[in-house]
C-alpha distance (Angstrom), angle and dihedral (degrees) to the residues before:
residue distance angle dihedral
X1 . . .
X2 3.46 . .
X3 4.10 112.9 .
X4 3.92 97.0 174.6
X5 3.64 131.9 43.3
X6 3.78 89.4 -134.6
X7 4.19 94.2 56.6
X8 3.76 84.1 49.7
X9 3.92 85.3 55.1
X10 3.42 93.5 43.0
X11 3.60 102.6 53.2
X12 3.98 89.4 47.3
X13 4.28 89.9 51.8
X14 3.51 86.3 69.7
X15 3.98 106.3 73.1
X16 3.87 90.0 148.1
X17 3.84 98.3 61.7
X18 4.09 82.3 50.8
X19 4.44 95.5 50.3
X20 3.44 92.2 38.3
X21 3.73 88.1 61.9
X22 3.81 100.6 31.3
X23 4.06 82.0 50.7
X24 3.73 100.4 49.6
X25 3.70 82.0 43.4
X26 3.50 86.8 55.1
X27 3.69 106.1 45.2
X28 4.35 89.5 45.6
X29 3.81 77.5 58.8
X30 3.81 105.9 54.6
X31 3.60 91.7 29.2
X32 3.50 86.0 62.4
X33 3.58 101.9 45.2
X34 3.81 84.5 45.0
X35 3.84 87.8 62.2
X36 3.48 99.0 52.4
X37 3.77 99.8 79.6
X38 3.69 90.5 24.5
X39 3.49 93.6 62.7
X40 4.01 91.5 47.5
X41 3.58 92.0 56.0
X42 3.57 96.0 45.7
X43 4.57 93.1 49.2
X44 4.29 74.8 48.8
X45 3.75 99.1 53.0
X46 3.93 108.0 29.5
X47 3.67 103.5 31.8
X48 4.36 93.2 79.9
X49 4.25 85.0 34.5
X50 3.75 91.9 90.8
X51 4.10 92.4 57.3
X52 3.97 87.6 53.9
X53 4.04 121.9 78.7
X54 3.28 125.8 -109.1
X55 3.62 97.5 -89.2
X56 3.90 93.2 57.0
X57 3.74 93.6 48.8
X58 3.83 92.9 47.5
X59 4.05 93.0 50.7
X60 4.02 90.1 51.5
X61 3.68 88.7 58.2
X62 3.38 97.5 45.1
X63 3.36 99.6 58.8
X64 3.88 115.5 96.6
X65 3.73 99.1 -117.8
X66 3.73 87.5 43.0
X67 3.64 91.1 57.0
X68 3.26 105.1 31.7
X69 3.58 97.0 59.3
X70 4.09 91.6 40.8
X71 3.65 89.3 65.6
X72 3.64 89.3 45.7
X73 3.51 93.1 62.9
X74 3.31 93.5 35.1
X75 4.03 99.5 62.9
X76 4.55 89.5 33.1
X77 4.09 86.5 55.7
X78 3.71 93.3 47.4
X79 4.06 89.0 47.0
X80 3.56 95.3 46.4
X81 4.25 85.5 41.3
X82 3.85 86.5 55.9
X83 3.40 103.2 39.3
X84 3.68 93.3 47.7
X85 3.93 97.8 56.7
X86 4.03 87.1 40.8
X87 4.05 78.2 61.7
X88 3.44 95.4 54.0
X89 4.16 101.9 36.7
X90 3.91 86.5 52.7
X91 4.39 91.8 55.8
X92 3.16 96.9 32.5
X93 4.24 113.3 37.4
X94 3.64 122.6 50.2
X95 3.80 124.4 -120.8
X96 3.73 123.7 -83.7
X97 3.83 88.6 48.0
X98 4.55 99.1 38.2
X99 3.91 87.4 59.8
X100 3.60 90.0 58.0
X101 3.45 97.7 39.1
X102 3.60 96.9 50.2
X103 3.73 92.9 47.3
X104 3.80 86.7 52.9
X105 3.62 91.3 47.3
X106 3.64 95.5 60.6
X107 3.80 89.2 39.5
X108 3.71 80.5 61.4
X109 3.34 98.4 51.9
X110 4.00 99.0 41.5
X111 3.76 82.5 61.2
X112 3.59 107.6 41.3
X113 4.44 81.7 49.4
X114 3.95 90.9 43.6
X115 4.47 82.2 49.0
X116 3.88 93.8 47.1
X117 3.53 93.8 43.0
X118 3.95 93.8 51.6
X119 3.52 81.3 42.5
X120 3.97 94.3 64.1
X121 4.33 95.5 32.9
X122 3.83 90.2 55.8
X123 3.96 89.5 54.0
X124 3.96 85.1 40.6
């Protein structure tokens, strides 16, 4: 693998490279585990919200649990969103272009989180 001591020694001076992955790695992971249940409870308590009124809809999310656990979801799906299209761009694009792509990507999804999020305080 290695034919000189010095590209052994190379390879290990660069820790960074190595947690960045291992911690995207990590966060796809929970965020994913995260979602699981998430996700359940959120098919549970919004699918029979649209055949409410207004007024029943708008007292679910105001309660604390409600909202608490809609903005939860809210900022793991955008994560896991983000982090899975960073995933693809880097195998899949080369590299002048992925950088920019991934920094728009999470651009992306800081906005569309930051929208939601306003979304669910103004009805709060």
């Amino acid at each position: 693998m290695f034919h000189h001591e010095s590209d052994m020694k190379s390879a290990l001076d660069q820790p960074s490279q190595f947690y960045s992955g291992v911690r995207h790695w990590r966060l796809q992971r929970i965020s994913a585990i995260v979602l699981i249940p998430l996700s359940l409870w959120a098919v549970v308590e919004l699918v029979p919200l649209p055949a409410q009124n207004y007024a029943t809809a708008l007292a679910w999310i105001q309660q604390p649990l409600s909202i608490g656990l809609l903005l939860f979801l809210v900022l793991t799906l955008y994560l896991h969103a983000a982090l899975g299209v960073q995933v693809v761009l880097e195998d899949y694009v080369s590299d002048p272009l992925r950088s920019r792509l991934v920094v728009i990507t999470h651009a992306i999804a800081s906005v569309g989180a930051l929208a939601t999020l306003g979304a669910l305080f103004s009805v709060y």
